[in-house]
C-alpha positions in Angstrom: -25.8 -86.5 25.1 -22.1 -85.6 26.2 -22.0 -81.6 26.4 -18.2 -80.0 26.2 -17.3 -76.9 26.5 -14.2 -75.0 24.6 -13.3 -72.0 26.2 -10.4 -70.1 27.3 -10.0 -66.3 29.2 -7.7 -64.8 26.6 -8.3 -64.4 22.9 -6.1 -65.2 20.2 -5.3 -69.0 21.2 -7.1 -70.7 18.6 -10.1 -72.2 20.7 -12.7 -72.1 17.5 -10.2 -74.1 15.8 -10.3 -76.8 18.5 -14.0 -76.7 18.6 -14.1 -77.3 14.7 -11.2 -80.0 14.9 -13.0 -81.9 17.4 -16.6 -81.4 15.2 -14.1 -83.0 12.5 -13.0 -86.1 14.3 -16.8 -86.3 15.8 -17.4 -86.6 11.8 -15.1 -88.6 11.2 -16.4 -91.8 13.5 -19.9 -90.9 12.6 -20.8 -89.6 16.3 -24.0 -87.4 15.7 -22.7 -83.8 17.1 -24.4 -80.6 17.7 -22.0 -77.4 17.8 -23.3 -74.4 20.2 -21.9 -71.2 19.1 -21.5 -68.8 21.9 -19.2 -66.9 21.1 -20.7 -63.5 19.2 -18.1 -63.3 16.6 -19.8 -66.8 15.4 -16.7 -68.4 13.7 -17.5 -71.7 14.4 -21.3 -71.0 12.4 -19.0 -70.1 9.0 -16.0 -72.5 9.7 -18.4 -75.1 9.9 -20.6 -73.1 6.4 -24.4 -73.3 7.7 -25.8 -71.1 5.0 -29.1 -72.5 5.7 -31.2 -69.4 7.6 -33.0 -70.4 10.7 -36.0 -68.2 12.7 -33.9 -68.2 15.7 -30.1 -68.5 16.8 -28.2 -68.8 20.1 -29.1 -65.5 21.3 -32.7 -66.5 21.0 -32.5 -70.0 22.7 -30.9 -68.4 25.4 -34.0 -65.7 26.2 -36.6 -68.3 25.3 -35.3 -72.1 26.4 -37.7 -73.7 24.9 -38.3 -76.7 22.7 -39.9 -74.5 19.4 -37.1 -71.9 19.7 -34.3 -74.2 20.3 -35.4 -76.6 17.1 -35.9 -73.6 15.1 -32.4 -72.8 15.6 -31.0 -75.9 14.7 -28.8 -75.7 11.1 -27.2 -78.1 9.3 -23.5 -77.8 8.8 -22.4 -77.4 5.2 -20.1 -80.6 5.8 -22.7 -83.1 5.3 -25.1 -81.9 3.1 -26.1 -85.8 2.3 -25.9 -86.6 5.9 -28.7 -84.9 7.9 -28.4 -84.5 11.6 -25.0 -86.2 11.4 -23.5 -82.4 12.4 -25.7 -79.7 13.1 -24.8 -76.0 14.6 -26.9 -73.4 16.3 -25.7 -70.5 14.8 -23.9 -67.6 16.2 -25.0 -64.2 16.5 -23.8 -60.9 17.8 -26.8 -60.5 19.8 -25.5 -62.9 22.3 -22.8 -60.2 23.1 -26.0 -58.4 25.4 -26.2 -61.5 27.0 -22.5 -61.9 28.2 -22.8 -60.2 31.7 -19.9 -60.3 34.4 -22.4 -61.1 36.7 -25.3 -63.1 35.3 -28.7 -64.3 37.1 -28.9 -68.0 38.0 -32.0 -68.0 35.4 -29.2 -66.8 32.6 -27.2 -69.3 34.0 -29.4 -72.3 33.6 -31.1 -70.9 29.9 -28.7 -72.9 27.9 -28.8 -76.2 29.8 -32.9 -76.0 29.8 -32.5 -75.8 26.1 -29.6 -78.5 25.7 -32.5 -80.6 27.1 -34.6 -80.0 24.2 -31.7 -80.8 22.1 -30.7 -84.3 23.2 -30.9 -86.4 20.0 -27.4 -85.9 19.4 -24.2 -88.2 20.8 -21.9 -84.9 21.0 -22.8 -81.4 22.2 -19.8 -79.1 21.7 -20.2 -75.3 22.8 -17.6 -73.0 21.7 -17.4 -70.0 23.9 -15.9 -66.5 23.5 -13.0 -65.4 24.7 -14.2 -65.1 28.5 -15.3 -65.7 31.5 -18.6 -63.7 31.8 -22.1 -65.0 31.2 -21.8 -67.2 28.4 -18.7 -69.3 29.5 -20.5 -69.6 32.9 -23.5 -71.3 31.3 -21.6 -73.3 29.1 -20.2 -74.8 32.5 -23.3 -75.0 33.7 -24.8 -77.1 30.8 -21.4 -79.3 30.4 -20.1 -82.9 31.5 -16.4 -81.7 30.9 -14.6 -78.6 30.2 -11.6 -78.4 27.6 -9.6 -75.1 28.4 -7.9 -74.3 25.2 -4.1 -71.9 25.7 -1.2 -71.0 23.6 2.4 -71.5 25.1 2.6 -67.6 26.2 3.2 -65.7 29.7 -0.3 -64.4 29.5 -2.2 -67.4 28.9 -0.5 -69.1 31.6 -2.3 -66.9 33.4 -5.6 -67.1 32.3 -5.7 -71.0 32.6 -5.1 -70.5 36.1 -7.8 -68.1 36.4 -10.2 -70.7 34.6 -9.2 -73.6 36.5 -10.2 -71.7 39.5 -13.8 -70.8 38.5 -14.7 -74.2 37.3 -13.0 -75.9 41.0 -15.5 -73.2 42.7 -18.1 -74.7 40.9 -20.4 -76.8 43.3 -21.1 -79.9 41.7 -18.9 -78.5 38.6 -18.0 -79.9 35.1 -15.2 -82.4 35.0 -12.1 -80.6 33.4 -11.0 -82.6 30.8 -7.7 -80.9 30.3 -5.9 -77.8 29.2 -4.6 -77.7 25.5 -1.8 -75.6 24.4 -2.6 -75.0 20.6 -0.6 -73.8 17.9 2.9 -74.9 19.3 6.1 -74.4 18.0 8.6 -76.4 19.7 11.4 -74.0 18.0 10.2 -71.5 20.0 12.6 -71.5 23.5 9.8 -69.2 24.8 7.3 -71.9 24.3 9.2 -74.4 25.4 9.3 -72.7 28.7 5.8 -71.9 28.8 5.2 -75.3 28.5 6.7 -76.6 31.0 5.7 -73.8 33.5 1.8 -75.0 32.5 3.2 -78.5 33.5 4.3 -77.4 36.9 1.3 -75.8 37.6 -1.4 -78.2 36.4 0.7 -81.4 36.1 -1.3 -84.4 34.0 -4.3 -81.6 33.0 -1.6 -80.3 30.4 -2.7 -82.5 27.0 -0.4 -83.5 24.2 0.1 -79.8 22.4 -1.2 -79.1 19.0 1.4 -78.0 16.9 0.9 -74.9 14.9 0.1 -76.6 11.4 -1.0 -75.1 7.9 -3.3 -77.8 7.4 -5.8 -76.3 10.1 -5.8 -72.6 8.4 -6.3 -74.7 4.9 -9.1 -76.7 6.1 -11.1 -73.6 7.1 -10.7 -71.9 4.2 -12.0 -74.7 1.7 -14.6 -75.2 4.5 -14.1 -78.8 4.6 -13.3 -80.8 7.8 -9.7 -81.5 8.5 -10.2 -85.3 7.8 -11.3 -84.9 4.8 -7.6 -83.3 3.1 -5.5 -85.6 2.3 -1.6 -84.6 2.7 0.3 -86.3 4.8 1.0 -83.2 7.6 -3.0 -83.0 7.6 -3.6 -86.2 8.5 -1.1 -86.5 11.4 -2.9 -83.6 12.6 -6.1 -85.1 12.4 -4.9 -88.1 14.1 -4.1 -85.6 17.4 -7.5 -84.2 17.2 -9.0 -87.9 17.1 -6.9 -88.7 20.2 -7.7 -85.1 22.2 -11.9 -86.5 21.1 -10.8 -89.5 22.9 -9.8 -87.8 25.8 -12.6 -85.5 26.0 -15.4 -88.3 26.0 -12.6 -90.7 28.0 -14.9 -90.9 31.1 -17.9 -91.9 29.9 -16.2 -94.3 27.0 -14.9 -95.9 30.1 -17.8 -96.0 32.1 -19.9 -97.5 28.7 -22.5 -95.4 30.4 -24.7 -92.1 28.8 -23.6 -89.0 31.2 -26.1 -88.1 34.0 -24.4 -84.8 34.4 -24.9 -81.1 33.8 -25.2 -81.6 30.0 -27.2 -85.2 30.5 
């Protein structure tokens, strides 16, 4: 199983809707996927509609990483109702707020790749954090082949990539960072523009094709449908970028033909 985590240190730039475009194009080409919502206001869990109740959720797996808790938090995702297992989400839950300490044991640390292990009948693992670098981000890392840092073109997120590009280089033996996505972009914008380009300077070739700031995502959400299903025209350019940024995510080990032997392995 291929583990990536979404995160970003400031709120606000969209990262839930990256994690449920990517869930979309993993849909799309059929690649069984399991979402991991970390973050406690659990978007992802009702832009992706699990209304099926489960005896555990995230907040559970990560006190007790093991195999009866982690399948007992397993859902299906309201997308594929005739498609079982094809997309499947352990549900969010404010309780995993608790768990989201600035400075977290190494056995917090390691909970959520212990129960990732349990979970490895899937292609795709995809763990949406919160808004953060405490606890949870920090085991996402730890459970996670590559990282996708997810910004918006302002002078505060600039910031805040730099700040998570740091932790995950200090990382010994650390996720592979599979870029830095500036969502909902408006090339109008002069602002942005610059913002933009200052992200280049700084990170150079990490800095992904920009996801322009589309109605299409907003309008898949709230039919709660994937964005490849909707048919206008504007949607499906944008699902076309989100099938490209999948591409680069899994890149490495497309290339390599191989199954990951890293930290979400």
């Amino acid at each position: 199983m291929i583990t990536v985590t979404v995160c970003s240190a400031k709120g606000g730039v969209g990262k839930t809707s990256v994690t449920l475009g990517l869930a979309s194009a993993a849909l799309h080409r059929s690649l069984s996927t399991l979402v991991v919502d970390l973050d406690p206001q659990a978007d992802a869990t009702s832009g992706l509609d699990v209304t099926a109740q489960r005896a555990h959720d995230v907040a559970a797996v990560l006190r007790t990483p093991k195999r009866r808790v982690a399948e007992s938090a397993v859902a299906p995702s309201g997308w594929v109702d005739d498609h079982p297992g094809l997309l499947d989400v352990v549900s969010g839950s404010a309780a995993s707020a608790g768990l989201d300490a600035p400075d977290p044991q190494e056995a917090d640390l390691e909970s959520l790749r212990r129960a990732l292990r349990k979970l490895d009948d899937h292609q795709l693992a995809l763990l949406d954090c919160p808004p953060s670098l405490g606890g949870l981000t920090r085991s996402a890392w730890r459970a996670s082949d590559a990282v996708l840092v997810v910004s918006d073109a302002s002078r505060f997120s600039v910031a805040a990539v730099g700040r998570t590009l740091d932790e995950v280089a200090a990382l010994r033996s650390g996720p592979r960072v599979a870029g830095v996505l500036v969502n909902r972009y408006s090339p109008r914008s002069g602002e942005q523009r610059f913002r933009l380009e200052e992200l280049r300077s700084l990170f150079g070739d990490l800095v992904l094709e920009p996801l322009p700031d589309r109605v299409a995502v907003p309008q898949s959400q709230g039919a709660g449908k994937p964005l490849h299903a909707l048919r206008p025209v504007a949607a499906q350019r944008v699902a076309e970028q989100f099938d490209r940024l999948l591409d680069v995510v899994l890149d490495q080990h497309v290339r390599d033909g191989t199954r990951p032997s890293g930290h979400g392995g």
